[in-house]
ZAKOLZA-645859 format. One record per residue (C-alpha): x, y, z. Coordinates in steps of 0.02 Angstrom, whole numbers. Layout:
N
<<X; Y; Z>>;
...
END
This chain:
559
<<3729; 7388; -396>>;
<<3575; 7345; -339>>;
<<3510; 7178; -244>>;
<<3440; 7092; -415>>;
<<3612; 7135; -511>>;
<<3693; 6990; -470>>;
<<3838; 6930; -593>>;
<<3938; 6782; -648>>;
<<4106; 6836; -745>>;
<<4202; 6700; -824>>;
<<4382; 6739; -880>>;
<<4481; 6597; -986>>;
<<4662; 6562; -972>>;
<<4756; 6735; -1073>>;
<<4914; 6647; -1055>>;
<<4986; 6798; -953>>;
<<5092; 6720; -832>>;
<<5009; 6847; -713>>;
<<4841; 6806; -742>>;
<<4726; 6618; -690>>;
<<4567; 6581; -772>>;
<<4460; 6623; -661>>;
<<4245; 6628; -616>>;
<<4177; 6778; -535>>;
<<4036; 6790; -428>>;
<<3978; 6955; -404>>;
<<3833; 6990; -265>>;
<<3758; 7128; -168>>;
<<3853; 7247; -122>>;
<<3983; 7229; -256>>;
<<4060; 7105; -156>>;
<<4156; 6975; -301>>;
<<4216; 6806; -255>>;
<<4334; 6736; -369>>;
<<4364; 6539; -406>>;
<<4520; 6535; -479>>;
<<4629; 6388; -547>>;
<<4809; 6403; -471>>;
<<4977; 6369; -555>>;
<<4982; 6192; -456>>;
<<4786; 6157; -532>>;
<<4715; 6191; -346>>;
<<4558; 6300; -331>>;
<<4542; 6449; -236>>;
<<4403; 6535; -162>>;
<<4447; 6723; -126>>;
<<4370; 6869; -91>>;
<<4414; 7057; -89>>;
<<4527; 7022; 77>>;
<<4621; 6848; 0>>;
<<4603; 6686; -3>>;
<<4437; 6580; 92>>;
<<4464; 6424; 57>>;
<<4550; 6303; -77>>;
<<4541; 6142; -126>>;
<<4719; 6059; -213>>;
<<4688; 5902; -344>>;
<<4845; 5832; -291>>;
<<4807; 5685; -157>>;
<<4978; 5627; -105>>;
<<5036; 5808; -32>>;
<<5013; 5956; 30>>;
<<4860; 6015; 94>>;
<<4720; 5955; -7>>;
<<4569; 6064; 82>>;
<<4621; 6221; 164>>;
<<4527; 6378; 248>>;
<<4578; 6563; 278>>;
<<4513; 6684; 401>>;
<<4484; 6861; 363>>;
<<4685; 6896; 359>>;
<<4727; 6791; 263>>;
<<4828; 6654; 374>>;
<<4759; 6464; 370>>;
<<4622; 6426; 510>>;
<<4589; 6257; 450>>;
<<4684; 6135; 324>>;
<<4673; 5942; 288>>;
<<4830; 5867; 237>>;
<<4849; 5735; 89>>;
<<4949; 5635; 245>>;
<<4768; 5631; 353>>;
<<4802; 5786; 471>>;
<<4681; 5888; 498>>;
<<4753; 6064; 583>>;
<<4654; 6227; 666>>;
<<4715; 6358; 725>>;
<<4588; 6505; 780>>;
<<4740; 6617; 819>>;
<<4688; 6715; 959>>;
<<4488; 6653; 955>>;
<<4423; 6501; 1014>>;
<<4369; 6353; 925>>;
<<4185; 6296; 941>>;
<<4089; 6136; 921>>;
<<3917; 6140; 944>>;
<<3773; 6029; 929>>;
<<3587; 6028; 1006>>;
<<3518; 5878; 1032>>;
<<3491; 5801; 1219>>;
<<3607; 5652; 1283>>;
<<3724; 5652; 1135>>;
<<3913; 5670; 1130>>;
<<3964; 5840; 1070>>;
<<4137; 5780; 1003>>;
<<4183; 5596; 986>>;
<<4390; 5554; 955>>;
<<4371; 5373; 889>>;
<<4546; 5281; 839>>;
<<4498; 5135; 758>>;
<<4694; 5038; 770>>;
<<4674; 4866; 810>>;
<<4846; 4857; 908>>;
<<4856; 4872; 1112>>;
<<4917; 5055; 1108>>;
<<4838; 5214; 1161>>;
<<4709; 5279; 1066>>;
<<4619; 5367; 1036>>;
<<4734; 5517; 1114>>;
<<4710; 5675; 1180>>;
<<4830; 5807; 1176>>;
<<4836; 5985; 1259>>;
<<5021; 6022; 1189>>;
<<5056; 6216; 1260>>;
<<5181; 6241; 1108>>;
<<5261; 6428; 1151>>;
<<5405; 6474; 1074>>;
<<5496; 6535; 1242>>;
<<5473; 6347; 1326>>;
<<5357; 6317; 1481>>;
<<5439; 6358; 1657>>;
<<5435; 6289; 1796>>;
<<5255; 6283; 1897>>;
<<5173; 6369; 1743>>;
<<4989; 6333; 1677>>;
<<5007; 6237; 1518>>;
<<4849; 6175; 1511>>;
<<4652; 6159; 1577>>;
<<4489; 6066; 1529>>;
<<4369; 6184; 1621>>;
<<4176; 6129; 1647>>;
<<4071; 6275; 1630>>;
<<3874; 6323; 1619>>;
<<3728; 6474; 1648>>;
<<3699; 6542; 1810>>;
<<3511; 6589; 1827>>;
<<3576; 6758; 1782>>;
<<3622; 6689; 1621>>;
<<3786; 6723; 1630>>;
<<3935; 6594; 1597>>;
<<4001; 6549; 1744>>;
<<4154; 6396; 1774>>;
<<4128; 6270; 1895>>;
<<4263; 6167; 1900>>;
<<4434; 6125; 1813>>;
<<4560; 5994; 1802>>;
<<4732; 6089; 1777>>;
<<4935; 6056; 1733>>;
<<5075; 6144; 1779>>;
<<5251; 6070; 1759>>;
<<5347; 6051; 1929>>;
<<5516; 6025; 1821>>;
<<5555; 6059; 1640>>;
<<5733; 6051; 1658>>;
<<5754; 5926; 1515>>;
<<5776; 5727; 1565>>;
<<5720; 5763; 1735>>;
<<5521; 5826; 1691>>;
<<5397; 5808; 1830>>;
<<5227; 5868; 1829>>;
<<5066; 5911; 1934>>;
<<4890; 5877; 1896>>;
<<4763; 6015; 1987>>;
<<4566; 5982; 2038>>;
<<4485; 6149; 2052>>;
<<4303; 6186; 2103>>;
<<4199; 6334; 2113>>;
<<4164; 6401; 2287>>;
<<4031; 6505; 2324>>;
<<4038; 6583; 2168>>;
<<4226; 6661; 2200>>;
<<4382; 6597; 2147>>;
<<4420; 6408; 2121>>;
<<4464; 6339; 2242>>;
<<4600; 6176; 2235>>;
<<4537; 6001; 2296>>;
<<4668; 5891; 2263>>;
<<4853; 5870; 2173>>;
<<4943; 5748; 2108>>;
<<5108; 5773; 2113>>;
<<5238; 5680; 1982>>;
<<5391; 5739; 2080>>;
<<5345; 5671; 2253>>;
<<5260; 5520; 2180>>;
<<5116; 5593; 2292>>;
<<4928; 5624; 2307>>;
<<4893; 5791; 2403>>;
<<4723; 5847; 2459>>;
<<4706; 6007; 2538>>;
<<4866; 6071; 2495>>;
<<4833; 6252; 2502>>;
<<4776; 6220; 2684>>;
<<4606; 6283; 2671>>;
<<4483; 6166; 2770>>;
<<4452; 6038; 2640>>;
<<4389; 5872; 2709>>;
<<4403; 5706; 2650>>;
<<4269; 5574; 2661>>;
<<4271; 5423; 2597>>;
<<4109; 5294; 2614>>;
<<4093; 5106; 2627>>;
<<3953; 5001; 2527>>;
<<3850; 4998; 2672>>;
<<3943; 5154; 2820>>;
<<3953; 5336; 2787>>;
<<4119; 5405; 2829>>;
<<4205; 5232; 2847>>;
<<4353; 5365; 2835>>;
<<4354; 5550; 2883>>;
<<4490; 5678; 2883>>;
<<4440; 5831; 2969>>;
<<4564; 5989; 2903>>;
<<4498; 6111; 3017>>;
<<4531; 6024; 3181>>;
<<4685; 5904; 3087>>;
<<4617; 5763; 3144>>;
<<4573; 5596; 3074>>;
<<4386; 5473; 3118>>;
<<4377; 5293; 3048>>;
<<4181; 5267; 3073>>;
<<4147; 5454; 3129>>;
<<4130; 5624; 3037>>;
<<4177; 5695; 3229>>;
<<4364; 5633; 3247>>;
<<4394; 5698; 3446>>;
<<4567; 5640; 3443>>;
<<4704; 5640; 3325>>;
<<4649; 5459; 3277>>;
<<4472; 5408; 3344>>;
<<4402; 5251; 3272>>;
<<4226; 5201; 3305>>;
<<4134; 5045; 3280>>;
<<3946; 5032; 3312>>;
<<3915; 4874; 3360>>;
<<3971; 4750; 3517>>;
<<4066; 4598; 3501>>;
<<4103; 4449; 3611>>;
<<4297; 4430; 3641>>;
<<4377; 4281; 3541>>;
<<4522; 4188; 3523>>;
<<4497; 4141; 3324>>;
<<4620; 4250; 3223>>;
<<4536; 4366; 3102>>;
<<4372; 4355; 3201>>;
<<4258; 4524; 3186>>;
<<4305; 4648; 3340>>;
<<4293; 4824; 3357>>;
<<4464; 4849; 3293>>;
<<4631; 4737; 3242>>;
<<4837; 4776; 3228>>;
<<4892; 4638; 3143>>;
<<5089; 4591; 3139>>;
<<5131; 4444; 3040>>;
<<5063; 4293; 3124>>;
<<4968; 4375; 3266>>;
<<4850; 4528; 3311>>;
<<4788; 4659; 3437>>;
<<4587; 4633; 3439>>;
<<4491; 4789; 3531>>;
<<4296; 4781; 3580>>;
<<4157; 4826; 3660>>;
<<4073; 4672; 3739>>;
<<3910; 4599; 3715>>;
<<3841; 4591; 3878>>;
<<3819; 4648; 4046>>;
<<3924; 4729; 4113>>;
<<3995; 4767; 3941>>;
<<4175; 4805; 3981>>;
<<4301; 4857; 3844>>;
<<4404; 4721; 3800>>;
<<4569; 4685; 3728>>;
<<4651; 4503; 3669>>;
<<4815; 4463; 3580>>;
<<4788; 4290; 3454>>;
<<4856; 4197; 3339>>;
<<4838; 4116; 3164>>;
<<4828; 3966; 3298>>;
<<4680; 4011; 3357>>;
<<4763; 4022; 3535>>;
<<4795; 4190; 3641>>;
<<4948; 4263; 3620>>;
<<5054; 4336; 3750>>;
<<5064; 4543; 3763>>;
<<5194; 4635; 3849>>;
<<5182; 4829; 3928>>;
<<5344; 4928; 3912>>;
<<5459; 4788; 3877>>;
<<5613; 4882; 3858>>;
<<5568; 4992; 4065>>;
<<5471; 5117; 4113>>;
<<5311; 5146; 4240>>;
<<5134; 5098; 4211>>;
<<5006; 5196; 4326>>;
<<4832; 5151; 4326>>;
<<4732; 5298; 4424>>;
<<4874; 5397; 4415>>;
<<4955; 5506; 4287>>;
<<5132; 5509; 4393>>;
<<5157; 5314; 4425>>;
<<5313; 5309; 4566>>;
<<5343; 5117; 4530>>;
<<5329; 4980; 4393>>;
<<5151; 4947; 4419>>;
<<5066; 5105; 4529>>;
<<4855; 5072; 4561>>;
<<4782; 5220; 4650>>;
<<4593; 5200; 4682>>;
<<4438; 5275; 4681>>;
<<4402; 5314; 4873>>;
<<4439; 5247; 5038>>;
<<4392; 5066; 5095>>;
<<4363; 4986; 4914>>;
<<4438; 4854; 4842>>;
<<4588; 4919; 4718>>;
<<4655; 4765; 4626>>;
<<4559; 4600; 4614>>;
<<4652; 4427; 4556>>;
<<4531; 4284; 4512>>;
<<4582; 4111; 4428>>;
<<4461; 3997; 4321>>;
<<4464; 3867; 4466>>;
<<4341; 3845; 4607>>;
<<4191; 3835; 4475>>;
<<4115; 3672; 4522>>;
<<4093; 3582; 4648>>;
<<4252; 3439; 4599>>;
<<4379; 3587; 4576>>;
<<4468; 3681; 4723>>;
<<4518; 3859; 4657>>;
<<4678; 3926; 4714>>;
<<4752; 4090; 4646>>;
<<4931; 4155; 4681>>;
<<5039; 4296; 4665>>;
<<5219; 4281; 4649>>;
<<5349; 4393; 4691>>;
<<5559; 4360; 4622>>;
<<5706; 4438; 4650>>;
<<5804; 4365; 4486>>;
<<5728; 4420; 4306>>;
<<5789; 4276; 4249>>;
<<5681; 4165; 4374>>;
<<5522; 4059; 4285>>;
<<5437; 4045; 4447>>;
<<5415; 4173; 4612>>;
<<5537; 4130; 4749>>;
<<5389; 4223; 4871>>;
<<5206; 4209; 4832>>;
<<5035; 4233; 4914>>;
<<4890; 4134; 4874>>;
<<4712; 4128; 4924>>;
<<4641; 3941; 4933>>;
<<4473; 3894; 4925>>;
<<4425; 3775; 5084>>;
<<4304; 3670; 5004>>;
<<4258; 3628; 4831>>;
<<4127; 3747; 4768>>;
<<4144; 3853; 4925>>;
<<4153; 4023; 4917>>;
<<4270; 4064; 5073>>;
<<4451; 4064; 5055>>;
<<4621; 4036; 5165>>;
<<4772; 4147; 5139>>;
<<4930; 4103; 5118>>;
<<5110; 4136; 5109>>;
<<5245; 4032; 5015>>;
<<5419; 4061; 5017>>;
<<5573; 3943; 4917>>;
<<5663; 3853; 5040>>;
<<5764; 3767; 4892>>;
<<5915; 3871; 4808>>;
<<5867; 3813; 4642>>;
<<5837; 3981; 4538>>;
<<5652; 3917; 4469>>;
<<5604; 3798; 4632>>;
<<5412; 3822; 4677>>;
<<5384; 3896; 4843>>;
<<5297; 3832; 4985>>;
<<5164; 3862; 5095>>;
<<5236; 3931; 5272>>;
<<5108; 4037; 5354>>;
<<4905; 4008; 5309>>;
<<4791; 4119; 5395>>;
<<4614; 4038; 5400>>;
<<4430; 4100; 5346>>;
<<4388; 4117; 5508>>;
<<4540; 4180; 5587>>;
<<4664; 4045; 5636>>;
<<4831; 4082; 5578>>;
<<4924; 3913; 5554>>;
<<5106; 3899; 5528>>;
<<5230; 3745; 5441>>;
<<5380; 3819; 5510>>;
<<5460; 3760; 5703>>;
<<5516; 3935; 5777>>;
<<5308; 3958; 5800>>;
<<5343; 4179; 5781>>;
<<5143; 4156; 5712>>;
<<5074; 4110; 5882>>;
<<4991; 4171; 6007>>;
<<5096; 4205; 6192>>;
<<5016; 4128; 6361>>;
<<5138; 4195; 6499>>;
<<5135; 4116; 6682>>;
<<5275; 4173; 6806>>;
<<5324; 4117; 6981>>;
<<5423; 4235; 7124>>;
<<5491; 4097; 7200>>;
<<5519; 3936; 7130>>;
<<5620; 3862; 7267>>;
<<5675; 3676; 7267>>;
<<5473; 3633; 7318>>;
<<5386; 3731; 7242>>;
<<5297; 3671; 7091>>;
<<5163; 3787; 7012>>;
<<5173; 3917; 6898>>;
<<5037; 4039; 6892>>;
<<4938; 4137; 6767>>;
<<4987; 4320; 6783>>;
<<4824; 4362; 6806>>;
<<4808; 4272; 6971>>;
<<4998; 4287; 7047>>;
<<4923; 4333; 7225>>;
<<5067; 4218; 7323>>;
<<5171; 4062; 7309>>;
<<5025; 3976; 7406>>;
<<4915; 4000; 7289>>;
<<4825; 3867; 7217>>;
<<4869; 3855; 7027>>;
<<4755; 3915; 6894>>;
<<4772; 3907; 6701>>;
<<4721; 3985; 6534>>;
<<4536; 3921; 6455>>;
<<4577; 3909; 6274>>;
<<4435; 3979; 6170>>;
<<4476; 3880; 6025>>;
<<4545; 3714; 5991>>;
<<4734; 3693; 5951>>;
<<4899; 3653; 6006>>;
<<5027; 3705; 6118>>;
<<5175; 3726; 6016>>;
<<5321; 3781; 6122>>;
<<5355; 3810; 6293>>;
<<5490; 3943; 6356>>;
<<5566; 3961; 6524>>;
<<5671; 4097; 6586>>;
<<5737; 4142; 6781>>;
<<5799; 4255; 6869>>;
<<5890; 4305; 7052>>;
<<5950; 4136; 7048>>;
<<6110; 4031; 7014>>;
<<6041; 3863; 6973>>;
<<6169; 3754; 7037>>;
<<6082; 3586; 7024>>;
<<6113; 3488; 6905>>;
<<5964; 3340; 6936>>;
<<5827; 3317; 6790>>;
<<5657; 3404; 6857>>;
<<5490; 3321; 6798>>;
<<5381; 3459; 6712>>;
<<5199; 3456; 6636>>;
<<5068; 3549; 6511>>;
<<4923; 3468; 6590>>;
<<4751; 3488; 6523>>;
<<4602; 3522; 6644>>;
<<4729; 3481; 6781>>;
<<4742; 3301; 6745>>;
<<4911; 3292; 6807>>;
<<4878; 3075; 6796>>;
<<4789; 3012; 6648>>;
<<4885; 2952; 6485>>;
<<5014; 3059; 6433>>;
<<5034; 3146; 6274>>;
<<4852; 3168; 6283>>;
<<4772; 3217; 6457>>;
<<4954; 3293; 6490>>;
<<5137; 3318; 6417>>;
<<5293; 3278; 6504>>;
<<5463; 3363; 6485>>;
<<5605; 3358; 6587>>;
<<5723; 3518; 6626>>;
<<5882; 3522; 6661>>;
<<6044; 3607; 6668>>;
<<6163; 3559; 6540>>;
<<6148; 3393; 6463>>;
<<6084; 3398; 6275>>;
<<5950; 3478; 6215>>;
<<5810; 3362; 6157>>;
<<5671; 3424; 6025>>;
<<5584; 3252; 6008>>;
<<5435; 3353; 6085>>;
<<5359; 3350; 5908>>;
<<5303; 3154; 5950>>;
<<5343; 3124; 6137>>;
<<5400; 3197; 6283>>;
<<5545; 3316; 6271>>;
<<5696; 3375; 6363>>;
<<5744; 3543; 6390>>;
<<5902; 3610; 6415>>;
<<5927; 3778; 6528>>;
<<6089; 3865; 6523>>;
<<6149; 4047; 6605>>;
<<6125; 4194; 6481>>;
<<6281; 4282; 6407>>;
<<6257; 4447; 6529>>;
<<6200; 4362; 6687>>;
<<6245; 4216; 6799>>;
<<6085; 4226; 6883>>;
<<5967; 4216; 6722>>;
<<5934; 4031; 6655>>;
<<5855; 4012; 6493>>;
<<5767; 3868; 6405>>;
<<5655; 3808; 6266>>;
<<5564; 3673; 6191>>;
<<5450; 3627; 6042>>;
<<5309; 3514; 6133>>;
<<5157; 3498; 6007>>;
<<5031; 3445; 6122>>;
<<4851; 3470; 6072>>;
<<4685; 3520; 6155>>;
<<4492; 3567; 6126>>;
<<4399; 3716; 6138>>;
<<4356; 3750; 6322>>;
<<4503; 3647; 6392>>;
<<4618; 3747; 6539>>;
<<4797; 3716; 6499>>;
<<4902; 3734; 6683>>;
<<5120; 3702; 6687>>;
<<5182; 3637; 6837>>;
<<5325; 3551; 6904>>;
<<5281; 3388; 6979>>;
<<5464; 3341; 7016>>;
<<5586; 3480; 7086>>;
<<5740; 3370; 7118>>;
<<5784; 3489; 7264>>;
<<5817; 3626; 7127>>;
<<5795; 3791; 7156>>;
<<5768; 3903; 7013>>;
<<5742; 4058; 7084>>;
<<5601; 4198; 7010>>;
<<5525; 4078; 6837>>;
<<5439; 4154; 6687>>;
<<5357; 4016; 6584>>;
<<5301; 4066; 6416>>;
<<5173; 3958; 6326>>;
<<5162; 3987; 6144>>;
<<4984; 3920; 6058>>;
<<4922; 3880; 5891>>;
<<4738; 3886; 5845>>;
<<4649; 3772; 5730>>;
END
C-alpha cells in the first residue's frame, strides 16, 4: 500500500459472539489499529501485537484508563479507586521536562489532617523477601561529565540490618563520588544501634563542623584518630584551642578558654591577658566564689619537673641555685598591713591546722624584708595553732622563745686552777697563767646573755659555802646590778634557783654520774648588753672553795 492509501474500516456489531464492532485505521505500512468496543463496553486500542491502550466506561471499578507495552502486559493503568500504577518491567520510567528552575515531579497530598503526606515510597517488593544487609533501595543524583557521559555523583542508600519479622532494623547509606571511582560511603545511620556512624568503612573521612562565626569549631581528623575543638590540626587525642586571652574570674559561667562543668560548679582554663600571660586554671561556683580543687584525692604522687615523682608532692628544678617553689600571701600590700605567709606541716589527716609550720614575717608594714620562723604546737589539742619558737632575723639574728637557749651562740672561758682565791676566768684565747689579768669577749652585736654553764674538773669540791659570781659588763664589777653586772651565787647542793630570768640567780653544782671529781652547774641569767660591750665572769667571793680546773660556758643571744 502506498503512503497516500490510508484507510478507515468500520465493522458493526454481526452478533457473533466472537466478533466486537470495531473501527479500523489502516496507515503506511499496512499497519491497522483497531478501536474496538469490548464485551464490558470498554474501548480498546490494539494493534497487530495486542492491546495499546483502553479506556473502560465503568467509573466505580476496575481500571478505567489502561496502557500496554509492546507484549502485551499493562505499563500504566488508572484505577476507578484513584490509583494510578506503572510498571516499566525491566526499563526505567522517565519524567522529563525542560524548563530552568522548575520542579521536574511534584507529589502534592492535599489532606487537611496532621498525618504524613504527601509520601514517598521505594517498596523493593521481590517475591523471595529482602535479606539481611541487602540493597532495597537508592535515590541516586546523577549528571554529564564534560565527556558527556552520565556519570553518578552521589546516593542516599537502604539496606535492612534485620528482617527477621517483629524485630526489623535498618540502615540509611550517604555515598559520594570520589575521584571519579567508586562511591565512596560518608555516613550511616544505623536503626539497630540507635547510632550515627561517619567513616565507617575506615577510610580517612573527616568531620568538620563550623560555628556562625569559627571554622572548624569541631574537627575529627580520621587519618591521625584524633579530635580539635577550634583547630583543623588536632596534635593530641583531644586538643582544644581558643584564640583569644582572658582574665581569670570567679563569676560562674564567665567566658574562659575552656569550662567542665559538674552540677553547681566548674573547671575554667585560660590564657591570661597580660604580662606575663601565664596559663591559668580556677574552680567556681554558681556563688560566684572559688571553689576548692583537689589532686589525686583517693593517693598517688604528683611530680612537677619530674616524670618519676618519689613522694606526694616531688618539685625538681630547672638548674642549680634558683629558686624552686615560691609561697606568697595577699598581705604585706600596703603600708597598714604586715604580710605573713606560713607553711604547715601535720602528722594526723584528720588535723584542721599544722602541728609544725614555718612562716616568713614581714618586719615592717610595707617592707619588703622578711623574718623566718618556726612554730611548733605545744598544746595536745589535735587542731591547736602552733607557735613561734625559733625566728631567725633579716639580718641574721636568730632569736629563740624557748629556755634551754640550743639557738645560741657558745662563749667558752676556762680556768686551770680555781683554787679557794682565785677568782677570774679567762677567755681561751688568752689562758697564758692564773696571774693573768682577766680579759673578756667584745660582743659585735647587741643582745643578751642567756645562760651560763660551769663545769670542773681534778677536784672534789668539798665546800659547801655560797660563792659570789658575776657577768660583768666592761668590767664594772660595782655599778647597779642587773644592768652594769649580774650576780649569781654557786653552790653545792642547796636548790637550784632559775629566777635569773628577772634577778639574780642561784646555781646549784653537783658531782657528775661517772666522776667524783667533775662538778656541774647551770643557770638561765638573761642579762643584756650593747654592741661593743666586753662581757668578763668572775668570782668576786670564793668562800675558801676550791673548785679545782673550771670551764665556764657563756651562751649569747643576738638582737
Amino acid at each position: 500500500m502506498a503512503d497516500s492509501d490510508k484507510d478507515i474500516l468500520i465493522t458493526p456489531n454481526t452478533g457473533v459472539a466472537t466478533t466486537h464492532p470495531k473501527i479500523t485505521f489502516t496507515g503506511k505500512d499496512n499497519s491497522p489499529v483497531d478501536l474496538k468496543i469490548l464485551d464490558d463496553n470498554t474501548l480498546s486500542f490494539e494493534g497487530v501485537q495486542g492491546q495499546v491502550f483502553s479506556i473502560s466506561p465503568t467509573l466505580n471499578s476496575g481500571d478505567i484508563f489502561s496502557v500496554n507495552d509492546i507484549s502485551g502486559i499493562q505499563s500504566m493503568a488508572i484505577n476507578a479507586d484513584g490509583t494510578i500504577s506503572m510498571n516499566a518491567q525491566t526499563k526505567s520510567v522517565t519524567i522529563t521536562n525542560s524548563a530552568s528552575n522548575t520542579s521536574t515531579l511534584i507529589l502534592e497530598n492535599t489532606n487537611a489532617d496532621a498525618v504524613d503526606g504527601p509520601i514517598l515510597d521505594l517498596y523493593r517488593n521481590d517475591s523471595a523477601n529482602s535479606s539481611d544487609a541487602d540493597d532495597i533501595g537508592a535515590i541516586v543524583w546523577s549528571a554529564n561529565n564534560d565527556a558527556s557521559e552520565k556519570t553518578n555523583f552521589g546516593r542516599i542508600m537502604m539496606k535492612p540490618n534485620d528482617v527477621s519479622n517483629g524485630t526489623e532494623d535498618g540502615e540509611m547509606i550517604f555515598k559520594l563520588t570520589e575521584a571519579g571511582s567508586v562511591e565512596q560511603e560518608y555516613m550511616r545511620l544505623r536503626g539497630s544501634a540507635r547510632q550515627v556512624e561517619i567513616n565507617a568503612n575506615q577510610d580517612d573521612i573527616d568531620l568538620v563542623w563550623n560555628s556562625d562565626t569559627e571554622n572548624d569549631i569541631f574537627y575529627c581528623n580520621a587519618g591521625t584518630s584524633r579530635v580539635g575543638i577550634g583547630t583543623n590540626a588536632p596534635a593530641a587525642k583531644f586538643h582544644v584551642d581558643t584564640q583569644s586571652t582572658i582574665a581569670p574570674s570567679l563569676t560562674f559561667g564567665a567566658t574562659a578558654g575552656q569550662i567542665f562543668q559538674n552540677e553547681n560548679s566548674e573547671f575554667a582554663f585560660g590564657l591570661d591577658n597580660d604580662s606575663p600571660y601565664s596559663l591559668w586554671i580556677q574552680g567556681r561556683n554558681s556563688g560566684n566564689a572559688a571553689r576548692d580543687i583537689s589532686l589525686q584525692p583517693l593517693g598517688g604522687k604528683i611530680g612537677i619537673g619530674t616524670e618519676s615523682p618519689a613522694s606526694k608532692l616531688h618539685v625538681i628544678g630547672d638548674a642549680n641555685d634558683e629558686v624552686v617553689a615560691l609561697f606568697t600571701t595577699a598581705g604585706g600590700t600596703s603600708s597598714s598591713v604586715e604580710g605573713i605567709a606560713h607553711i604547715g606541716l601535720s602528722h594526723f589527716s584528720s588535723d584542721t591546722a599544722p602541728s609544725v609550720s614555718i612562716s616568713a614575717e614581714e618586719i615592717d608594714d610595707g617592707d619588703h624584708r622578711a623574718d623566718f620562723r618556726i612554730n611548733t604546737r605545744t598544746s595536745a589539742s589535735s587542731n591547736a595553732t602552733p607557735t613561734e619558737k625559733l625566728r631567725v632575723t633579716y639580718d641574721g639574728s636568730i632569736k629563740s622563745s624557748l629556755g634551754n637557749l640550743n639557738t645560741c651562740v657558745v662563749y667558752t672561758w676556762n680556768r686551770s686552777d680555781m683554787n679557794s682565791g682565785a677568782v677570774n676566768l679567762k677567755a681561751t684565747t688568752n689562758d697564758y697563767s692564773s696571774s693573768q689579768n682577766h680579759w673578756g669577749y667584745i660582743m659585735p652585736k647587741s643582745g643578751r646573755v642567756k645562760m651560763l654553764v660551769l663545769n670542773t674538773r681534778n677536784q672534789e669540791v668539798t665546800g659547801t659555802a655560797e660563792q659570789t659570781w658575776k657577768i660583768n659588763r666592761n668590767n664594772q664589777n660595782g655599778g647597779t646590778a642587773g644592768v652594769d653586772h649580774f650576780v649569781l651565787s654557786v653552790q653545792k647542793g642547796g636548790s637550784q634557783d632559775d629566777t635569773g630570768v628577772s634577778g639574780n640567780a642561784h646555781m646549784v653544782i653537783a658531782a657528775t654520774s661517772h666522776s667524783s671529781t667533775i662538778y656541774q652547774g647551770s643557770v638561765v641569767v638573761n642579762f643584756t648588753f650593747a654592741a661593743g660591750d666586753e662581757i668578763r665572769i668572775q668570782r668576786t667571793d670564793a668562800a675558801s672553795v676550791d673548785m679545782g680546773d673550771v670551764v665556764g660556758q657563756m651562751f649569747v643571744e643576738f638582737d
